[in-house]
N, C-alpha and C positions, 0 to 999 in steps of 0.2 A: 783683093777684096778683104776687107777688115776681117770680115764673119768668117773669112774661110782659114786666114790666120790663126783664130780665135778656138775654132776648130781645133789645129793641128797644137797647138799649145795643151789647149784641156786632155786633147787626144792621148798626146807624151805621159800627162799626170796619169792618164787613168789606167793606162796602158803596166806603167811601173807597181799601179798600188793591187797590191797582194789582195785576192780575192773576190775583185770586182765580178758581179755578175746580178743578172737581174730579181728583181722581188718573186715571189712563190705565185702561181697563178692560179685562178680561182675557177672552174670551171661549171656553169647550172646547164643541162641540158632538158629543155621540155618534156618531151617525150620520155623520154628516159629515167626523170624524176618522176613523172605523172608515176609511174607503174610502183613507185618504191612505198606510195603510203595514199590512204583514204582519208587525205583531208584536206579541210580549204578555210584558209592558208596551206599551202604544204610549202614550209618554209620558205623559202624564195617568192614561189609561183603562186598567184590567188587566181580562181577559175570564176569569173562571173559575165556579166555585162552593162551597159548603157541604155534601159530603156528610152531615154531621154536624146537618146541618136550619139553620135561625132562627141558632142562637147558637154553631151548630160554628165549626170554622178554615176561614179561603179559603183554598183552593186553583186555584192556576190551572190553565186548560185547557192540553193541550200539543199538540194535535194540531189541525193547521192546512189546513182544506179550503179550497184554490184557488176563490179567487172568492167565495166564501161565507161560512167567518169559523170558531170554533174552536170546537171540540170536547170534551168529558170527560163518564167515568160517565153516556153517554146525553144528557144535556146540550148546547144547543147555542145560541152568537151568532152570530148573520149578519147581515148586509143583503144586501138583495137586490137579486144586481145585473141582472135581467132586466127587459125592458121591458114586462110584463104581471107581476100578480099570481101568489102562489105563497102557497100555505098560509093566505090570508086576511092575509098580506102584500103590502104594495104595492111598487111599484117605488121601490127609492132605501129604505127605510124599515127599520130597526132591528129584529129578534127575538129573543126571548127564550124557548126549550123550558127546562124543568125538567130534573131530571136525572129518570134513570129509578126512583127509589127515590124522587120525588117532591120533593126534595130542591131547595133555591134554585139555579138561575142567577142569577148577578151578575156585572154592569157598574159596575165601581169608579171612583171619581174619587177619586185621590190630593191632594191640594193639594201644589203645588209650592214648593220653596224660592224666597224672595222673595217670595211671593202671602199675604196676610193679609186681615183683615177680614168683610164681610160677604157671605158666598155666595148671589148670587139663583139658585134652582133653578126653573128653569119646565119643564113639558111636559107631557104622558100618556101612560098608557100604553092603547093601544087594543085592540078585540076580539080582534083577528087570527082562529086558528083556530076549530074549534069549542069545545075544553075552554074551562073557566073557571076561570081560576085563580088565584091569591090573588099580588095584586102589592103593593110597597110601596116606599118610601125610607126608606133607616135612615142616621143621624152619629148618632156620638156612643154606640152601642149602643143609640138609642131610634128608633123607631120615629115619622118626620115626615108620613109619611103612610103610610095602607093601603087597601087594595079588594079585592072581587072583582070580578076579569076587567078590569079597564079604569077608568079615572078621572084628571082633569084633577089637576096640582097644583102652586103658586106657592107658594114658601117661599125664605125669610131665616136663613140659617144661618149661626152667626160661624165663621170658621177658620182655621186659621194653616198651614205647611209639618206634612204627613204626616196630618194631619185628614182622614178619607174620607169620601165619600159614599156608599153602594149604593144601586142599583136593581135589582131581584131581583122575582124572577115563579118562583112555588114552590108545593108544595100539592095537583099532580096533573101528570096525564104524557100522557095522551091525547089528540090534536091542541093538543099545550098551545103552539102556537108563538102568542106574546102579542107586539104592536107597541111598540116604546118609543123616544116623540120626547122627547129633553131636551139641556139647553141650562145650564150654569150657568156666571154672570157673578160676575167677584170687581173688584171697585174700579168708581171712574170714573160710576157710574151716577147721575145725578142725582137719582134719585129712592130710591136705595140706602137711606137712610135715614129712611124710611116706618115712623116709630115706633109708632104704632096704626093699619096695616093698612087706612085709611081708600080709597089709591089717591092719595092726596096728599101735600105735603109743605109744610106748612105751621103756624104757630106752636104749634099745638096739640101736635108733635111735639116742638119744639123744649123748649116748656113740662114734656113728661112727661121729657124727656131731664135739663132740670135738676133735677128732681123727683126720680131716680134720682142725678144726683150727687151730690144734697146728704143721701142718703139715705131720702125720702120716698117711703110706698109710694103704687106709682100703680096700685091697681087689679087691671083685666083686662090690664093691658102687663107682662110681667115685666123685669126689671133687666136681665136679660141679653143684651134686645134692644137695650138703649142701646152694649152695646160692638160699638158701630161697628166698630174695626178687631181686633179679637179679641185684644185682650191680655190680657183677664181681666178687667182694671179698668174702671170706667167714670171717665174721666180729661179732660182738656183735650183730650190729641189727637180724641177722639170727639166733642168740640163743635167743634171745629176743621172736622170731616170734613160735620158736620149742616150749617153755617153756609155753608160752601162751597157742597155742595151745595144747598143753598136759594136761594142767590142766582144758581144755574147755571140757574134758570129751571124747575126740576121743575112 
């Protein structure tokens, strides 16, 4: 197979040149940043919502409860900072209430200037209260994952500076306080370039990578997962990025 040749060629080069190894990776943690500062913006993350449902405008929240996190239209983010549970909240752990017209809260992550490529999203969002309510992750105005009430989810997003990501918990209002642990990483990750979803990184990936550069369809793998570093193209720098990472040990 061409692609697999093509492989083992680039392999040899990268193999020989001194120093190869992946870009510095960038890591925002929700929760985690929540607690570090009282404001919104708090660099990365914006706390607001969508009174207008699914596909209104964000707006942010503006009013700001001491200790617990912000505010709007009934709506609310918090972590919590007690050392026992609250609302089916744990201690330390991220929430999300609806607004009261049912309406999304979201927890935005902006991509920062300087920050490109592939965004690994990991987390879930958990039971918390008693409602059940419809939670999800939207880039791009599509929808990367959805649930009710709670569910795990590992996704690969490409992005570049102003690219956002939500996670929003909407759909009812009623003990709607819903948990959400997430984590997304941009660069640096050795195993970042996981082209078919396998959990590895290994020639099969590299194969579908050239597959897409040379314009061949590959399938269940869409094109778009090959741009590595989110410029649009699928280009040298993005074999650059796979090769590195492969030999980083993934």
């Amino acid at each position: 197979m061409a692609g697999y040749k093509l492989v083992r060629c680039c392999a040899a080069l990268v193999a020989t040149a001194p120093g190869a190894s992946p870009a510095r990776a960038t890591v925002w943690d929700a929760a985690a940043d929540f607690l570090a500062l009282g404001a919104n913006p708090n660099g990365a993350w914006s706390y607001g919502g969508q009174p207008g449902g699914v596909s209104g405008a964000f707006e942010l929240y503006t009013a700001f409860v001491p200790r617990y996190g912000w505010a709007g239209g009934g709506g609310v983010i918090w972590v919590n900072p007690e050392p026992y549970g609250q609302y089916g909240i744990a201690p330390g752990q991220m929430s999300l209430h609806p607004q009261s017209t049912n309406a999304p809260t979201i927890v935005r992550w902006t991509c920062p200037e300087g920050e490109s490529g592939l965004a690994h999203v990991e987390g879930q969002f958990l039971p918390g209260d008693a409602g059940a309510m419809q939670v999800g992750v939207i880039a791009g105005g599509i929808f990367w994952f959805q649930a009710i009430d709670s569910g795990a989810f590992d996704l690969n997003i490409p992005v570049g500076p102003g690219v956002t990501i939500d996670f929003l918990v909407y759909g009812g209002y009623g003990s709607g306080n819903t948990g959400l642990d997430a984590r997304i990483t941009v660069g640096g990750s050795a195993c970042g370039p996981d082209f078919n979803g396998d959990g590895n990184l290994d020639p099969d990936d590299l194969a579908d990578y050239i597959a897409c550069y040379f314009g061949e369809t590959t399938g269940a793998n869409p094109c778009d997962r090959a741009d590595y570093d989110g410029s649009t193209f699928v280009d040298p720098d993005d074999l650059a990025d796979y090769i590195a990472s492969y030999f980083a040990g993934c």
